[in-house]
N, C-alpha and C positions, 0 to 999 in steps of 0.2 A: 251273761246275766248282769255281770257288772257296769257294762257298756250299757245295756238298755237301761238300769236305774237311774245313772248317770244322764241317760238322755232325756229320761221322765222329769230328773229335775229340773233339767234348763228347761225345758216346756215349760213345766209348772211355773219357773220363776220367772218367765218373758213376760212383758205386758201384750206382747204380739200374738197372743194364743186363743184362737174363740173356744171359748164357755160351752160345756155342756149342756150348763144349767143355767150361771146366771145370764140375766139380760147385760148387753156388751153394746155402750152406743158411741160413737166414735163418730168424731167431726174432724173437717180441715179446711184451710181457707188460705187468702191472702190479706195482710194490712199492707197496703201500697201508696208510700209517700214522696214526694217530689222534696228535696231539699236545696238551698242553697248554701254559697261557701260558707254561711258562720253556723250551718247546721240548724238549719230555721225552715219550717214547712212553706212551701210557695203554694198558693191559694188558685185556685181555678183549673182543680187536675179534674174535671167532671166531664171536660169534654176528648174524645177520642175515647169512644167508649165501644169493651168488648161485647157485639151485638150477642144476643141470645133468640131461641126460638119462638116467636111469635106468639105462641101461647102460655108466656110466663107473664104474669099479673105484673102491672105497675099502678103501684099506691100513686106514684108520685110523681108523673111525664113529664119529662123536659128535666130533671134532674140529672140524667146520665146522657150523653150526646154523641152521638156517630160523627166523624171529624174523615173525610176521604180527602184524596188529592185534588178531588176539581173544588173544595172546599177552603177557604174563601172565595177563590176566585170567580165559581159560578156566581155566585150569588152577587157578587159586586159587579160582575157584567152584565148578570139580567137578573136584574133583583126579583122582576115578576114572578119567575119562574118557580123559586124557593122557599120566598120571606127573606130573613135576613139570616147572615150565618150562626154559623153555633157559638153563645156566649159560655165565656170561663162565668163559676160562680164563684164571688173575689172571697165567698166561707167554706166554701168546699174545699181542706186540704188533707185528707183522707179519704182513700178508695177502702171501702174493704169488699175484697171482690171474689166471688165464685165460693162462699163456704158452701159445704155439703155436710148431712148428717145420715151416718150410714145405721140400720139397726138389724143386732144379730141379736135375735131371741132367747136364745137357748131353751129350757124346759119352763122356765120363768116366765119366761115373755110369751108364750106360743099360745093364741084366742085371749092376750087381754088387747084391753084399749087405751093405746098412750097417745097421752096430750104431751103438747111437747110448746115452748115460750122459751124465744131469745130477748132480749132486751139491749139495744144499745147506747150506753149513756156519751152523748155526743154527738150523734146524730142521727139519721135517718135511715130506717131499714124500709130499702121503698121496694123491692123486686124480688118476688116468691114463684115459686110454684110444690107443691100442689096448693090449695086456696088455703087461704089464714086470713085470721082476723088481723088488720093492721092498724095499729093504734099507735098517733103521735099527736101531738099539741097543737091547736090550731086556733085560729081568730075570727073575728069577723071584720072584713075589708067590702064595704058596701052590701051590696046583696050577696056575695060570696064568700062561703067559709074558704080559706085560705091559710096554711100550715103556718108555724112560727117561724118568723126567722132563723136560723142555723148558729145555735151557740155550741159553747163547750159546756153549757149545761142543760142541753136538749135531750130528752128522753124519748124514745119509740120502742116500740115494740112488735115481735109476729107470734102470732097463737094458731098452733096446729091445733085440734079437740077428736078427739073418738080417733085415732089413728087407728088402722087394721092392718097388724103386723102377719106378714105371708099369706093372709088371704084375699085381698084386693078383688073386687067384683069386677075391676076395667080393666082394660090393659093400658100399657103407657105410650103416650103421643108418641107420634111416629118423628124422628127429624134425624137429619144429616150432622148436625152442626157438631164438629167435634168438642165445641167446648160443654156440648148435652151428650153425647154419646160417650168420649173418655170418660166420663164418673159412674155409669151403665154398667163397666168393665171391674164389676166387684162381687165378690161371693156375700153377698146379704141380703136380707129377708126384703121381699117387695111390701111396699107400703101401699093403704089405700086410705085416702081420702075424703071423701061424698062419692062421688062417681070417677073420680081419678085415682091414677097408681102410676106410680115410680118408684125406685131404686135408693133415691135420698131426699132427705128435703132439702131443696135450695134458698138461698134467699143470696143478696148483696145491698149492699147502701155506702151511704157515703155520709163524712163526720167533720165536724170543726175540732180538729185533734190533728198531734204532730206522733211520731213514732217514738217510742220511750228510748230509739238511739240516736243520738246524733252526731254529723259525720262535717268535721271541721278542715279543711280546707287553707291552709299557710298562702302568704305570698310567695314560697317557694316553690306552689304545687304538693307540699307534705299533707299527707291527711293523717288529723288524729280523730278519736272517738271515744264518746262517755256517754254512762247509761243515769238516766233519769233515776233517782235514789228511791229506794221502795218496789221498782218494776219489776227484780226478780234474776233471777241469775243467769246469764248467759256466757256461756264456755268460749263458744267461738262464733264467728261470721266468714263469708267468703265475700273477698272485694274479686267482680267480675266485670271486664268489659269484653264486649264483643263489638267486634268491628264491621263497618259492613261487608264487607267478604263471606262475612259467617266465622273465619276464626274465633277463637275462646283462647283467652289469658285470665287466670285467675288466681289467688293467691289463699291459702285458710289463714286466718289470724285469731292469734289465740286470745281474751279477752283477760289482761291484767286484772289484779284486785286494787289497784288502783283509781284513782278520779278519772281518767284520762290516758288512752289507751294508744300507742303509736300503730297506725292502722298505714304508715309505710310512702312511698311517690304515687300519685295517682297515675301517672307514666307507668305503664308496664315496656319491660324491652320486647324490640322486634322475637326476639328469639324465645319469649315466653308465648307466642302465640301459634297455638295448633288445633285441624280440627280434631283430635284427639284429645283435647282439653274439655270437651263440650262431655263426652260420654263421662269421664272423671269427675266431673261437678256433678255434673247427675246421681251418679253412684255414688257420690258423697252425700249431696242432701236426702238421697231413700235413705238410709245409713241414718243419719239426722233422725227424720222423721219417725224411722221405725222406733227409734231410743224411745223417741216420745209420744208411742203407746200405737201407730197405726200398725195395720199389718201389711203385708207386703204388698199385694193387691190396692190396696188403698194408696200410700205412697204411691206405687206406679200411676194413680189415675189421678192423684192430682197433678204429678210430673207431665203427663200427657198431657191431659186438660191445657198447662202454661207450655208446653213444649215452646210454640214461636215468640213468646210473651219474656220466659226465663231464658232457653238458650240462643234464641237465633235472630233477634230483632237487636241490632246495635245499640252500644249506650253502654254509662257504668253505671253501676250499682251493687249494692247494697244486700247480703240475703243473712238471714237469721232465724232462728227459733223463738218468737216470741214468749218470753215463761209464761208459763201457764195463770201464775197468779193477775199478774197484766190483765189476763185473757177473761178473766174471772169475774176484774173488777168492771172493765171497760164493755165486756160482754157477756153479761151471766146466763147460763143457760139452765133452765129447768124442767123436770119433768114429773110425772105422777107416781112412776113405780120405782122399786128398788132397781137400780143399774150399776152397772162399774162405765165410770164414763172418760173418756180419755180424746182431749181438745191437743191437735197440733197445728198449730197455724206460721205461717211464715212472715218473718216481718221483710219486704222489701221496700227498699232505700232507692233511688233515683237521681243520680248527682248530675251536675252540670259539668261534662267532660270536658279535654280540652279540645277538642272537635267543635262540641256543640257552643263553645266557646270563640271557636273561630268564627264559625257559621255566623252567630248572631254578632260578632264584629262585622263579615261581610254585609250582611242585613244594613250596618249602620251606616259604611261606607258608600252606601248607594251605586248605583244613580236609582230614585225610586222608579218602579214600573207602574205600570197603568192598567190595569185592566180591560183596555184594548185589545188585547194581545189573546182575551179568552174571548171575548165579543167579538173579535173577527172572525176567527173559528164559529161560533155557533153563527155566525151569522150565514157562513158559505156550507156549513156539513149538517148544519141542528136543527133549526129556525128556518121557517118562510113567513112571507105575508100572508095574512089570511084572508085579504079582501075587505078588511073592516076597520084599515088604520093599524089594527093588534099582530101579533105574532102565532104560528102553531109549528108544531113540531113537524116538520118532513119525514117523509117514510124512510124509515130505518136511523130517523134522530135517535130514540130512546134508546135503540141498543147502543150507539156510540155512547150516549150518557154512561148506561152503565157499564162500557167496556176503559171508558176514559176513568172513572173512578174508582177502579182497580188499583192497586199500588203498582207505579211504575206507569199506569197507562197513557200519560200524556206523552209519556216519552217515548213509547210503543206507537202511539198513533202518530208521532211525528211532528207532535207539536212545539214551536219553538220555545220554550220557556224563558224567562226574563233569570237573571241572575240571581236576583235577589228573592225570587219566590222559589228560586230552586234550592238558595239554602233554606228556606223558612222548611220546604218541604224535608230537608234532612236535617232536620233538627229531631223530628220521628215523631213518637209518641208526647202526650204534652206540650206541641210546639207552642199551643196559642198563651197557656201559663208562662212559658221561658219565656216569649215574645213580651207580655205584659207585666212580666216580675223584671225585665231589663228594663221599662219604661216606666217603672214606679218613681223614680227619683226625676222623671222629668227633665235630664240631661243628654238624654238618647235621641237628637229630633231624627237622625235619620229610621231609624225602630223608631219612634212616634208615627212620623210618616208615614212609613209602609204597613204600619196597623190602623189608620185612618185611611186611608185609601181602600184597603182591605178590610174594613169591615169590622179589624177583631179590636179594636179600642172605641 
């Protein structure tokens, strides 16, 4: 009998425990910033964007950009074909990517109708699903209304209205795409819409905002780290890099009550790297997350959701528990009925390794390439004449396009790559930001070059 009272209490006293009665609404997401070494946000992280299922609303196109490997290059060999490549945008230096809001009813909640309004001060909440109203600041630029430029003191907003908690008259779009299915993987009430239903509300956007931590960088390679005053408290962080191999080395650091925190070498030793290391961070950040209010099932499907994003796509960075109050100010959420609400979002960090360090010194060292080298290829595998002076695609072009734009696939097809677009390509995620935050000072002509040639300057 003792045992079981004992166990009634820790239930009782978990934030992790769904409600009988009260309504229980629970979000999570990502804040993802690219920094440099004086711990300053690099500007144009908008492109190399996580695609989503085709029937999620966009307020705002051309804001978030799909970035593949035949990417500059296609388009600098046959510009026809594309338009022109994908521009960084030099105010976008904040991602916030993939929130989800999950709703568990209980006796409270069960036949009402909740409205539900995010708001984020900074920038732009352009991509929802199911439909909302999306409201952000805009101009007139000739005959076309056109949004405001992207400050740090831009407001938008998304307004769900009449939400119908567990009883959805639709069912939910069909799709593959594990970054819509992982969040699927949760015990909560289905939500309906107008004529739609899903499992959570989504939205993401993108901010003229830096992360309330940042990650400073010595000419010795030593990184230290301090938190923005008023942001809120945070305990620890994990500095993680993964290699490409897929190894994980990672370290927890605990966060002084100090200004300024020794956050250690950015060098991990060969011998701190295992793929054993990848499950341990993992089971660390659910650990995290659950502290801060999700329940188990939740945590696991946001870990899913980033699986290749967090543990397996090479780079160092940055992971954290954004405090809540942060969360509160920079994203307030509201709704209509009594709730217990519990936001856990992760702040991730993006630093300039010393990999992606070397890379972009090879970048300068030249010799630049040309984009001949993709125009010849399409020219013998992609492209014919068409009889009219123009070009058309030959039979079975399209599927090389999309099997070339695969990751990894030029190199699959046997394509000879130039040296220097083979480091731009493993530079990874962000390259075209690190590419044009190297060239901001105008002493990099060889990176000026091969971003003028290519398209991305």
């Amino acid at each position: 009998m003792r045992l079981m009272l004992q166990l009634a209490l820790i239930l009782a006293c978990s934030p992790a425990v769904r409600s009988a009665e009260t309504m229980v609404i629970h979000e999570w997401g990502t804040f993802t910033v690219l920094q440099d070494d004086a711990g300053s946000a690099i500007a144009g992280i908008n492109v190399d964007d996580v695609p989503v299922p085709d029937f999620v609303y966009d307020a705002m196109p051309g804001q978030l950009q799909a970035l593949d490997d035949l990417s500059p290059a296609l388009e600098a060999a046959h510009p026809q074909n594309k338009g022109i490549p994908p521009s960084a945008n030099p105010l976008i230096t904040m991602r916030l990517e993939t929130p989800v809001i999950y709703v568990h009813p209980g006796a409270n909640g069960a036949g009402q109708a909740l409205d539900v309004q995010v708001v984020l001060h900074g920038g732009w909440l352009s991509q929802f699903f199911p439909q909302a109203v999306a409201a952000y600041p805009t101009r007139q630029v000739g005959r076309f209304i056109r949004p405001v430029p992207l400050s740090g003191s831009t407001i938008s907003s998304l307004s769900w209205s009449g939400i119908r908690i567990g009883t959805p008259s639709d069912t939910a779009p069909a799709s593959t795409d594990a970054v819509w299915t992982a969040p699927r993987q949760v015990s909560a009430a289905e939500l309906g819409v107008g004529n739609q239903a899903e499992r959570f509300l989504f939205y993401r956007g993108v901010a003229h905002l830096d992360a309330p931590v940042h990650v400073r960088r010595a000419a010795d390679g030593r990184l230290s780290m301090s938190i923005d005053a008023g942001a809120g408290t945070i305990p620890h962080v994990q500095l993680v890099d993964i290699r490409p191999d897929g190894s994980v080395a990672y370290r927890r650091i605990e966060v002084s009550a100090a200004a300024v925190s020794d956050a250690g070498p950015e060098r991990f030793a060969d011998t701190d790297y295992s793929p054993g290391k990848r499950a341990a961070l993992r089971q660390e950040l659910a650990a995290d997350l659950r502290r801060n209010g999700l329940f188990a099932d939740e945590a696991e499907a946001l870990l899913n959701t980033w699986d290749g994003s967090y543990f397996r796509s090479a780079g160092l960075r940055l992971f954290f528990i954004v405090p809540r109050a942060w969360v509160d100010t920079v994203l307030p959420l509201n709704v209509n009925l009594p709730a217990s609400i519990e936001r856990a979002m992760v702040g991730r960090i993006d630093l300039i390794s010393p990999d992606k360090r070397a890379l972009l010194h090879a970048i300068e060292q030249g010799p630049t390439s040309h984009p001949t080298w993709m125009a010849d290829f399409l020219a013998q595998q992609v492209y014919q004449p068409d009889g009219k002076g123009g070009t058309a695609l030959r039979p079975g072009g399209l599927p090389m396009l999309l099997k070339l734009s695969q990751p990894g696939g030029l190199q699959r097809i046997g394509i000879a790559v130039p040296p220097d677009y083979a480091a731009y390509l493993g530079l990874g995620r962000f390259r075209n930001a690190l590419v044009l935050n190297a060239c901001r000072d105008r002493t990099q002509a060889g990176l000026m070059a091969f971003a003028k040639v290519y398209g991305i300057l």
